[in-house]
VMD Tcl script that draws the C-alpha trace (Angstrom):
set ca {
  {0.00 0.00 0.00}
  {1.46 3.35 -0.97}
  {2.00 5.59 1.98}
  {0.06 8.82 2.45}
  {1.26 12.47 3.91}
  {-0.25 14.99 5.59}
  {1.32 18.49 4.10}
  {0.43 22.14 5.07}
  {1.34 24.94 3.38}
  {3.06 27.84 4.71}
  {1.05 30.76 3.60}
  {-1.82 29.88 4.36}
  {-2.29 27.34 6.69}
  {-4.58 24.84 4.96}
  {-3.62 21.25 5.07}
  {-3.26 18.52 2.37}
  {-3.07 15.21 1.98}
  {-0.93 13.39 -0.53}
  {-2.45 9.92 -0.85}
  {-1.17 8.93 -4.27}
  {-2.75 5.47 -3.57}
  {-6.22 6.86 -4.45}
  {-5.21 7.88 -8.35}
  {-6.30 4.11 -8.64}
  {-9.35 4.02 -7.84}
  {-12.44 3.29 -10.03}
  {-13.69 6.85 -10.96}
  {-10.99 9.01 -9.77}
  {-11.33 11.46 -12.58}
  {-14.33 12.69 -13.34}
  {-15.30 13.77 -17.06}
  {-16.56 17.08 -17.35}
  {-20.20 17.86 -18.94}
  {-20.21 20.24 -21.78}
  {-21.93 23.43 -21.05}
  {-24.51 24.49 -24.07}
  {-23.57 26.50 -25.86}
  {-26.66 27.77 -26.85}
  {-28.54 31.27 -25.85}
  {-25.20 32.80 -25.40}
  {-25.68 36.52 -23.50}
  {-22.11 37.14 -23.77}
  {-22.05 37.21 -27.19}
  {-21.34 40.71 -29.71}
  {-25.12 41.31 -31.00}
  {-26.70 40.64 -27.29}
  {-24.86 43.43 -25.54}
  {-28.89 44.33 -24.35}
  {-28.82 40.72 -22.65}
  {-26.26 42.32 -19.89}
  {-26.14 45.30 -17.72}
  {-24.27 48.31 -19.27}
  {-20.34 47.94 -19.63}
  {-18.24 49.68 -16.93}
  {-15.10 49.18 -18.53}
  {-14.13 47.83 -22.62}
  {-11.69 47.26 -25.13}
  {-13.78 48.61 -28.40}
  {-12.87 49.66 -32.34}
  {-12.70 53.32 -32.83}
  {-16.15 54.99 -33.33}
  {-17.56 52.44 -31.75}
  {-20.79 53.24 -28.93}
  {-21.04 51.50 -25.72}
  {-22.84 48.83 -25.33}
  {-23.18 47.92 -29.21}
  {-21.30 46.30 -31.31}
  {-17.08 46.56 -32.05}
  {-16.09 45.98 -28.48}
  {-13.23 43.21 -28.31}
  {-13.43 42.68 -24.35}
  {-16.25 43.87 -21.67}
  {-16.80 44.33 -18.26}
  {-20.17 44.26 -16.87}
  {-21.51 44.19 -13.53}
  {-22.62 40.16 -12.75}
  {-26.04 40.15 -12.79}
  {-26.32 37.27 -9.99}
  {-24.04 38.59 -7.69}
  {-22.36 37.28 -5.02}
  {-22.15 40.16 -3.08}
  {-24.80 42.76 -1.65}
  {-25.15 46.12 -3.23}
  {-25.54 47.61 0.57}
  {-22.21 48.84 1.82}
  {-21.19 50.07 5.90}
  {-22.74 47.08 6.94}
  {-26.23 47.55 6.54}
  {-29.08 45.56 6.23}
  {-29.56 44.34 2.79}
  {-32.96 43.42 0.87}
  {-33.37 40.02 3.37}
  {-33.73 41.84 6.27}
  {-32.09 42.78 9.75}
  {-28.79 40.76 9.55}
  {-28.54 38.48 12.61}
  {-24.86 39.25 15.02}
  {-24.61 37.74 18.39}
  {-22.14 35.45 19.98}
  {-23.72 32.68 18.30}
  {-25.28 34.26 15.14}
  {-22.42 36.41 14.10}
  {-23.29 37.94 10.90}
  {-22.64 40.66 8.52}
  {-24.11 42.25 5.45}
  {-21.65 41.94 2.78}
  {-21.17 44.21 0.05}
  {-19.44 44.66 -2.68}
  {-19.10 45.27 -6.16}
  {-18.89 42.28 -8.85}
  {-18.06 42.38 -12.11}
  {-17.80 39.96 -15.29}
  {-14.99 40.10 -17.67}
  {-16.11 39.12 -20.97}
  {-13.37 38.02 -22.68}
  {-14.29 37.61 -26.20}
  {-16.86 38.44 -28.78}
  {-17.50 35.47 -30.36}
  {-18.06 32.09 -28.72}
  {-14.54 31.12 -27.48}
  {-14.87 28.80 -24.41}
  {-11.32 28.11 -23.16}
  {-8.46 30.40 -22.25}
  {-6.27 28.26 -25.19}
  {-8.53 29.61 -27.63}
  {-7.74 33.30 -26.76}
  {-4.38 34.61 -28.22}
  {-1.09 35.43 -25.75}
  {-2.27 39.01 -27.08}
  {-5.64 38.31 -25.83}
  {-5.13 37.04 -22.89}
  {-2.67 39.89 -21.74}
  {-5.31 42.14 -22.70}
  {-7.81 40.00 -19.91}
  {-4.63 40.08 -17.04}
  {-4.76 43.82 -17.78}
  {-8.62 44.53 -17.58}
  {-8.51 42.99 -14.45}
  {-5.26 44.98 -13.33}
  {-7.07 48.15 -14.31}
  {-10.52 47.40 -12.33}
  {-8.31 46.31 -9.01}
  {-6.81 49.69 -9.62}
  {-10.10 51.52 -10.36}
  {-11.72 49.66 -6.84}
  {-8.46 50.43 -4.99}
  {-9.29 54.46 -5.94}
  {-12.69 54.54 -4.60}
  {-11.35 53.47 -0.70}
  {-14.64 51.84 -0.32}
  {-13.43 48.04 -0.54}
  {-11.06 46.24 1.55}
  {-10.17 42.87 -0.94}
  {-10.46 42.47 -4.75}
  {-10.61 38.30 -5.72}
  {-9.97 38.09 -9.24}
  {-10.73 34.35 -10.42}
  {-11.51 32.21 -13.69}
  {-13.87 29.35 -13.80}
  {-13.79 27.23 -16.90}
  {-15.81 24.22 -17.05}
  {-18.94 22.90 -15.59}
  {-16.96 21.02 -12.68}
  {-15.22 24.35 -11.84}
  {-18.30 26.53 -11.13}
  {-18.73 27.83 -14.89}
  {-22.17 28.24 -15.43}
  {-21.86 29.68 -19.41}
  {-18.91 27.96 -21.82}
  {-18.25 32.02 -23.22}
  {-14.81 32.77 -22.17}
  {-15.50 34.87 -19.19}
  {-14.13 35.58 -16.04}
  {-15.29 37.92 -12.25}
  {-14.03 40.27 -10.26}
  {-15.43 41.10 -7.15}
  {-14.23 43.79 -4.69}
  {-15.86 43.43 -0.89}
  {-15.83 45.57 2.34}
  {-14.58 42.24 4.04}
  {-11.54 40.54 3.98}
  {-11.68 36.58 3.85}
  {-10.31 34.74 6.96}
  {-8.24 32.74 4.46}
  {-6.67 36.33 3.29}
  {-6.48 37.26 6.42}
  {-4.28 34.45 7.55}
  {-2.18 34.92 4.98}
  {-1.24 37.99 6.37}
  {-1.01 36.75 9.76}
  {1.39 34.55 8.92}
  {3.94 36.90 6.23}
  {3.64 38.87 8.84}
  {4.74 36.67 11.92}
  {7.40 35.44 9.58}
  {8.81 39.27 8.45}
  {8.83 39.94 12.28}
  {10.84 36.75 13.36}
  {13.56 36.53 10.06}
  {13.42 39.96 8.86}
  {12.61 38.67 5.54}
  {9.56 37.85 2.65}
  {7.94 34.48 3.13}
  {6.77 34.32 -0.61}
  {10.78 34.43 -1.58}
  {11.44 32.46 1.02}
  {9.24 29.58 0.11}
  {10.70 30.36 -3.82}
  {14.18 30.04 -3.21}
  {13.29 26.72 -0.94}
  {11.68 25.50 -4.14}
  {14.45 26.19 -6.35}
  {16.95 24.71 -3.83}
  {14.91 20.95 -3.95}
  {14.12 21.81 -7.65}
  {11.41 18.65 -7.22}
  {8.52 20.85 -7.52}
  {9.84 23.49 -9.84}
  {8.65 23.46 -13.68}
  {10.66 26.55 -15.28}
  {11.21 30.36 -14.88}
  {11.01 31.99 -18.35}
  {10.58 35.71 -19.03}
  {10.20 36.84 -15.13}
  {8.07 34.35 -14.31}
  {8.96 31.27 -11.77}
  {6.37 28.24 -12.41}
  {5.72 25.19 -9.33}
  {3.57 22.59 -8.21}
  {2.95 23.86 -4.73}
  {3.91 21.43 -1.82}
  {0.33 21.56 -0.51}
  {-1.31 21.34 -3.22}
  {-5.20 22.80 -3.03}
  {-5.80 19.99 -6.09}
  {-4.26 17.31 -8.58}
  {-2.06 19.51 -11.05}
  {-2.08 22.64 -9.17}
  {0.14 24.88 -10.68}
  {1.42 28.45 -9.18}
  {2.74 31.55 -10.98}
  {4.96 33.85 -9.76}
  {6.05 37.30 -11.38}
  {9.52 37.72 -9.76}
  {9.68 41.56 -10.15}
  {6.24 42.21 -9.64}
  {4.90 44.88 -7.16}
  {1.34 45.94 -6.74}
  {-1.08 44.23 -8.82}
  {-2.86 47.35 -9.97}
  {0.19 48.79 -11.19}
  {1.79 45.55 -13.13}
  {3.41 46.64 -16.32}
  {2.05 45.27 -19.84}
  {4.98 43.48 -20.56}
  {4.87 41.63 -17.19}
  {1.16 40.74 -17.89}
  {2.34 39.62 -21.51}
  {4.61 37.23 -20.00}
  {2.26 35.76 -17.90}
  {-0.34 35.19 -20.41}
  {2.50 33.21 -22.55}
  {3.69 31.46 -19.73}
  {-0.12 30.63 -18.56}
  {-0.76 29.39 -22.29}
  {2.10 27.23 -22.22}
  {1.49 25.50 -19.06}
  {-2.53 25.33 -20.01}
  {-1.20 23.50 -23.25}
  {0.57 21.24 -21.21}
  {-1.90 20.41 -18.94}
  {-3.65 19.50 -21.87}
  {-1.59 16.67 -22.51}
  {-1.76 15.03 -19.11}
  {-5.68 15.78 -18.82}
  {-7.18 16.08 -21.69}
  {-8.13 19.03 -24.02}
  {-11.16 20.47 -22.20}
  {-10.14 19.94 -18.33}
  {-12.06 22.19 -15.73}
  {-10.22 24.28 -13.65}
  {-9.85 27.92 -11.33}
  {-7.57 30.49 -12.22}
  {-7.31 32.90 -9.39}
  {-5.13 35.93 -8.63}
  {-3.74 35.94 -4.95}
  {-2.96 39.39 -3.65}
  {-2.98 40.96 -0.18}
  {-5.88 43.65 0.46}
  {-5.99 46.47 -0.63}
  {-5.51 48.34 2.69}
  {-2.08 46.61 2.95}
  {-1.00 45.96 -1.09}
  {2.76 45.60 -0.13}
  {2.15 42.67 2.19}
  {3.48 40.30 0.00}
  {3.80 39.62 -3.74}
  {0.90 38.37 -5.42}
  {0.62 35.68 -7.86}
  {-1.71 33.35 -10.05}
  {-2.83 30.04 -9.29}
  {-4.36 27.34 -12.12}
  {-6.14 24.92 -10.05}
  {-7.32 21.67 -12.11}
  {-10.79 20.34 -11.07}
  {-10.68 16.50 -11.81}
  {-11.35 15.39 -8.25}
  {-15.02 16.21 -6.28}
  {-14.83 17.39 -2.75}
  {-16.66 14.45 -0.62}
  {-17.04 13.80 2.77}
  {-13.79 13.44 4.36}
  {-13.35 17.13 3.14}
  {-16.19 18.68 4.29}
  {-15.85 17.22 7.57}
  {-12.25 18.43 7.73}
  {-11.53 20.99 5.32}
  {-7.81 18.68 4.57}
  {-7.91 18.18 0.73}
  {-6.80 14.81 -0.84}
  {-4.25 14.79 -3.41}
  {-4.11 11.83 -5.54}
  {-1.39 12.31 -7.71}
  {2.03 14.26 -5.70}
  {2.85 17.75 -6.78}
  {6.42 16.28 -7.29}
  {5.04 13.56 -10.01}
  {2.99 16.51 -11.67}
  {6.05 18.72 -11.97}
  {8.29 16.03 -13.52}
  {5.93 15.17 -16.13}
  {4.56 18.71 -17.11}
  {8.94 19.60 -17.33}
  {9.05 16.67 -19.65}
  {5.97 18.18 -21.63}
  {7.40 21.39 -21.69}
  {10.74 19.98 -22.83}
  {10.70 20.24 -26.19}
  {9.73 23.93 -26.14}
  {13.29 25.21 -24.91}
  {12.42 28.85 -27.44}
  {10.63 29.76 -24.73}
  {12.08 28.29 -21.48}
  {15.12 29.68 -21.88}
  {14.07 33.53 -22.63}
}
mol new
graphics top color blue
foreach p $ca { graphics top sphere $p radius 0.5 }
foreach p [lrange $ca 0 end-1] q [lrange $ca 1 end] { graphics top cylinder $p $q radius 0.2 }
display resetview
């Protein structure tokens, strides 16, 4: 029987379990429905079908909402967050807060990216061009939320596929800014915070150069950009991006974004090849809030969704890991092998 380890990573906390033994199981990758394609809001000709664009890539001459845009940004019309703000009481009522109801109205402001204008459904269909243009829409929103001083945390994330929370195959992706920061956030900052005070240094480049010294978990660095299978891993084939130089998200430069959306594509490709061509998965943006941007340096994570949370998970919030972040590494290097143009920029 193979042996099983309990991991926990360092900047967050969270806990994983690497129980490689379970990658043999009957059913231990699910295939993913295929969203319809049909009745598709996002689409140039139905800009009516969505609330008015705050924010677009268009063609000269062009009007707003109509026709000759290239990218929007709408407000989601099913948000997640409340449109109340300073913690009042929202359209459901008096919010509940005691010791034992402890509640909050939460508001915010969210946001869909709509990435293309025709019906594109997965981030390898858009263009390194394209996608650099989708890293900097939502650069320039964080920065635009980050201006007002109303909002406290910006999560920037990607859904693509049914069994990754997409609920339309459009390429598409949300923003959405909140008064609250998320206890997960939060304990990030606790603890690149407890670590600044006891070493004097970054935990983020800490946990980087620790990567590059065991070089197990490490993929490539190529244009500014350092590529791992975390040690924790949230899921199978999770995959983390770090700019090296890269400073406050808001303010990233276009040709930092630019080599991020090549070295996204690349990896995505890759993945490809060990998953299949249309494997679900998260893309989210990690960065501190906005009241403390410098905290630490932010960075992308491309979580693959192949596995279902079940029971053991809910009851303990540990994920299982069926296949180690060190086998994932060593086999996506391998895939990447033969593209050395681009490794060794």
């Amino acid at each position: 029987m193979a042996c099983s380890e309990l991991r926990t990573d360092v900047l967050s906390g969270r806990q994983s379990i690497i129980a490689i033994g379970r990658s043999l199981r009957q059913g231990a990758v699910r295939s993913d429905p295929i969203l319809s394609a049909e009745s598709d809001p996002f689409a140039e000709g139905c800009e009516s079908e969505t609330p008015g664009e705050v924010w677009a890539l268009r063609d000269p001459g062009t009007a707003a909402n109509a026709p000759g845009w290239r990218m929007r940004v709408v407000p989601n019309r099913f948000p997640i967050a409340g449109a109340t703000v300073g913690g009042q009481a929202g359209a459901a009522g008096a919010v509940e807060d005691s010791e034992l109801f402890p509640g909050l109205a939460f508001g915010g402001c969210h946001e869909v990216v709509i990435e293309c204008p025709d019906l594109r459904t997965r981030l390898r269909d858009l263009t390194v061009g394209e996608l650099a243009d989708v890293l900097g829409a939502w650069r320039d929103r964080t920065a635009a939320v980050a201006a007002m001083q109303r909002y406290r945390s910006v999560a920037i994330f990607r859904n693509e596929g049914f069994s990754a929370g997409a609920s339309l195959a459009h390429c598409h992706s949300q923003i959405l800014a909140t008064e609250h920061v998320p206890a997960l956030l939060l304990e990030r900052h606790r603890r690149v915070e407890d670590y600044r005070r006891r070493t004097g240094r970054c935990l983020v480049s800490d946990l980087l150069a620790a990567e590059r010294a065991s070089g197990r978990r490490v993929i490539c660095e190529a244009d500014g950009v350092a590529v791992w299978c975390p040690f924790a891993a949230r899921t199978a084939w999770h995959v983390r991006f770090l700019p090296l130089q890269a400073g406050v998200f808001g303010e990233a430069s276009g040709e930092l974004l630019t080599s991020l959306a090549e070295a996204l594509q690349h990896l995505c490709g890759a993945l490809s090849q060990q998953l299949g061509e249309r494997f679900p998965f998260n893309l989210t943006v990690v960065q501190p809030a906005l009241d403390d941007a410098d905290a630490f340096p932010w960075f992308v994570e491309l979580t693959p969704r192949i596995t279902c949370q079940a029971g053991w998970e809910l009851l303990t919030d540990i994920d299982v890991i069926p296949v180690a972040p060190e086998a994932c590494a060593e086999r996506l290097r391998k895939t990447l092998s033969g593209d050395q143009s681009w490794l060794v920029r």
